[in-house]
Structures are given as structure tokens and as C-alpha cells.
N, C-alpha and C positions, 0 to 999 in steps of 0.2 A: 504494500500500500504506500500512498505519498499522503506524507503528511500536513494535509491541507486545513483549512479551516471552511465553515464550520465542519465538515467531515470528511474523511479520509477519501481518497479516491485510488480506487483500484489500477491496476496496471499491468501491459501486457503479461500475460503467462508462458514467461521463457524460462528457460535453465539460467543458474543462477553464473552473471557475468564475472570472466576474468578479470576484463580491462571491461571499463568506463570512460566516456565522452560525455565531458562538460562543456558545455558551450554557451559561454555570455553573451547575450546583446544587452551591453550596458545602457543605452538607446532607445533602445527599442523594449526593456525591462522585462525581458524573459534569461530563465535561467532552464536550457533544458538537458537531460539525458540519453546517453544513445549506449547500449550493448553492442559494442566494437567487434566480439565474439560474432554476433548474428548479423550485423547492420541494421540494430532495430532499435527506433526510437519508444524510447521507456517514458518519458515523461517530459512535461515543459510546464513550469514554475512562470505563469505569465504573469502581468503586472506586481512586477519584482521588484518596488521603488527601490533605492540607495539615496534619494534626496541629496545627491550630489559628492557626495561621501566615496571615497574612496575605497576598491574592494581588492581584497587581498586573497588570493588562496590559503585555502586551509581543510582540510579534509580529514577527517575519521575515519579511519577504517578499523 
């Protein structure tokens, strides 16, 4: 699931990815996912303000 507000939103049913594709549009305020493994888009985080703020990578795994 992605975790959205008010509620989660489900997302495609693949085997679970090696590699991940992050892909910002700082601009454009989408933050989305891609499964490098498949060529498959997992998800996109639309109206992703930053209010101008500078963003940095930084990732959990």
C-alpha cells in the first residue's frame, strides 16, 4: 500500500523490487515510483508541495 491520506491506496501486484526509480518533478510536485526489475510504474505521490524548500535525498530501506 502507499501511504496516502485520508486512506491508503493500493498498488500494482508485482514481486517485491530489487532496484527502485525515484523520480522528482520538483515543478510539477509529483514524486513517483517505478520497479526497475519489471519496468513498472508502482506509484506517483502527486501534488507533493516543498513550498520552495529545498529537497534532499534520503531513503530507508
Amino acid at each position: 500500500k502507499a501511504y496516502t491520506s485520508p486512506d491508503h491506496t493500493p498498488i500494482p501486484d508485482i514481486q517485491t523490487p530489487r532496484c527502485i526509480r525515484v523520480s522528482l518533478d520538483y515543478e510539477g510536485e509529483q514524486v513517483a515510483f517505478f520497479s526497475v526489475d519489471e519496468g513498472v510504474h508502482i506509484f506517483t505521490f502527486a501534488r507533493a508541495s516543498f513550498n520552495g524548500k529545498k529537497v534532499h535525498p534520503w531513503f530507508w530501506v
